[in-house]
Structure formats: structure tokens, C-alpha cells
MARDRENBA-557740 format. One record per atom (N, C-alpha, C, O): x, y, z. Coordinates in steps of 0.1 Angstrom, whole numbers, plus 5000, padded with zeros to 4 digits. Atoms other than C-alpha are relative to their C-alpha. Layout:
<sites>
XYZ
...
</sites>
This chain:
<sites>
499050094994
055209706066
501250085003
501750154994
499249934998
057909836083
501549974995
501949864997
498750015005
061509876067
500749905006
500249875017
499450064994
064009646076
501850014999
502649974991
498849974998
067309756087
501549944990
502349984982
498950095006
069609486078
499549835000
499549745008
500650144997
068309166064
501049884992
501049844980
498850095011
071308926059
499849864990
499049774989
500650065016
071708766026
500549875003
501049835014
500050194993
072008356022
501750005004
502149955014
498750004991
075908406025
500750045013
501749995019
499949974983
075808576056
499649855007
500549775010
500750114994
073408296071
500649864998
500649775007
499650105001
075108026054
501849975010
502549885015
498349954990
078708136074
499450015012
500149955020
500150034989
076808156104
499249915003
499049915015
500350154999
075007806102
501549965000
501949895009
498650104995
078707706099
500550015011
500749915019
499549954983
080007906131
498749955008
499249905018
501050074992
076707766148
500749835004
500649785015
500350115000
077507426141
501949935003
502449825004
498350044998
081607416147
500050075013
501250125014
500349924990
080607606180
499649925011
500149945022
501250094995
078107356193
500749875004
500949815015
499050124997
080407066184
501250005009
501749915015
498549984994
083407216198
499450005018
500049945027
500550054984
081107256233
499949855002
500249805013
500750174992
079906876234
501349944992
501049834988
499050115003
083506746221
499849924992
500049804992
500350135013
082506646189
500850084990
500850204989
499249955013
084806656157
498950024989
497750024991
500550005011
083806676123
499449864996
498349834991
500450165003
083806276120
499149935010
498449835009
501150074988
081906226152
498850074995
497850004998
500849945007
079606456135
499049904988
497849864988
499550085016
079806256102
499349875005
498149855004
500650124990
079305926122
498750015003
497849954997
501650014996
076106026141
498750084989
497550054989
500849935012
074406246112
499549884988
498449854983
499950115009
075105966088
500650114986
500750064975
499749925015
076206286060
501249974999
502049945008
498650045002
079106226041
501050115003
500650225006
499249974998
082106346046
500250184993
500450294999
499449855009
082806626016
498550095004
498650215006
500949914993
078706736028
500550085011
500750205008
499749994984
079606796067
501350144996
501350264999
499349855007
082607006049
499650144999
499850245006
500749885004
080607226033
499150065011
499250185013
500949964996
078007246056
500750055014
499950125020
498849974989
081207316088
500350154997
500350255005
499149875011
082607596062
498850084997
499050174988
500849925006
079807746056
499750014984
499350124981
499549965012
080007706017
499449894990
499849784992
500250095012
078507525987
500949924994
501949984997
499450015010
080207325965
500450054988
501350014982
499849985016
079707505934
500450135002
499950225009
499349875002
082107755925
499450104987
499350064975
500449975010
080808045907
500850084992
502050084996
499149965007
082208235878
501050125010
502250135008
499149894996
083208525901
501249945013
501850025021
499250054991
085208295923
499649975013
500449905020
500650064992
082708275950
499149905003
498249884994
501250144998
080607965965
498850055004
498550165010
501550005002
077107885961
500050015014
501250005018
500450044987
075907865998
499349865002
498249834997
500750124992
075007546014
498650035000
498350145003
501049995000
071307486011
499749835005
499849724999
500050164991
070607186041
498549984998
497650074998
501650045001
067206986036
499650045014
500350125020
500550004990
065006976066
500449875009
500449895021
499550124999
066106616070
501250045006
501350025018
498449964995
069906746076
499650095012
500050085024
499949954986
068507026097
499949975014
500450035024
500750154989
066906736121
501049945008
501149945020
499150094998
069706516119
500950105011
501150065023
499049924996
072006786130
499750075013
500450075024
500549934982
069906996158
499849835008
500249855020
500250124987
069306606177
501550025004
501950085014
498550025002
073006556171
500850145008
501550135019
499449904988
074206886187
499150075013
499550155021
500649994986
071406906213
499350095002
498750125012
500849894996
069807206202
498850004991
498549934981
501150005006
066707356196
499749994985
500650054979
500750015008
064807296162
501150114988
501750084978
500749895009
064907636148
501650095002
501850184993
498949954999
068607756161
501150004985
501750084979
499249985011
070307686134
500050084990
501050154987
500849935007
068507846111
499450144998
498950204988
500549904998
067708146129
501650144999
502450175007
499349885000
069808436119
499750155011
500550255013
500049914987
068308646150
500849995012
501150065021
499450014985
070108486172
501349965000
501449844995
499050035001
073308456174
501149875008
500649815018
499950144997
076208166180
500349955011
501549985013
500050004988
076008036215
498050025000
497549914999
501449965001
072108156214
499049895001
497949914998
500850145008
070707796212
499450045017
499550135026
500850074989
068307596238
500149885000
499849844989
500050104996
068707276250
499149914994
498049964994
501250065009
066606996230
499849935015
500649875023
500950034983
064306906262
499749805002
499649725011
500950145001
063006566247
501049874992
500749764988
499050105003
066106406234
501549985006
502249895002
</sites>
């Protein structure tokens, strides 16, 4: 199996699911609450999951990373219009999406 260069860790990914997802909204003119609104997630969620950032603070002063069900991932790609799998994907970066075809 071949080496892998640079394989970013969940804090990386969890910071660029945030820039994905405050990127996406900020194209289709949606805030955090219009977000919030059509997702149905609460408020201090949508936070975390905007910021990139867990709630739980660890001893060394850094946060847990956000860990979104499949259910949130759903809600959220209909809701900003993109593909499935964009969010998610750390290959591709933010702007990188695809158009959801069937919604």
C-alpha cells in the first residue's frame, strides 16, 4: 500500500466542513438561522458545526471536533444544494461541490 503524503487529521477536516458550509451558505444567501430554520438543528449545534469545533473543551485548551451524524450530513447537503459526499470529502476543496441534480 502506498504511503500517504499528507492525510489530514479530524481537526483539519472538521475546520474545513466549517469553511465548506459558511461558503455554500454565504453563495445561496443563507445565514446561520436560515440554516437553523430549514435543517431543523439547534442553534448552539449549527455553531459548532459553522466553527468548525466541538463543544467539549479539552484539558489542553483545545476542542473536540464536531462529529455530524449521517442524518445532519443529509439535512445539510439538501439544504445547501450540494452533492452527498462534498462535505465530507477532504480531497476536495471549498467551492469544489456539485449541484444536488434531484432536489
Amino acid at each position: 500500500m502506498p504511503a500517504v503524503e499528507h492525510e489530514p487529521d479530524f481537526a483539519e477536516r472538521a475546520s474545513m466542513f466549517g469553511e465548506k458550509v459558511r461558503f455554500r451558505a454565504h453563495q445561496l444567501q443563507l445565514t446561520q438561522k436560515d440554516l437553523i430554520d430549514l435543517t431543523g438543528l439547534s442553534r448552539s449545534y449549527m455553531q459548532l458545526l459553522w466553527n468548525g469545533r466541538g463543544g467539549h473543551r479539552r484539558s489542553d485548551g483545545t476542542y473536540q471536533s464536531p462529529n455530524p451524524t449521517m442524518d445532519i450530513l443529509m439535512r445539510l447537503s439538501v439544504v445547501l444544494k450540494v452533492d452527498d459526499g462534498y462535505l465530507i470529502d477532504h480531497q476536495r476543496g471549498v467551492g469544489e461541490h456539485r449541484e444536488r441534480a434531484d432536489r
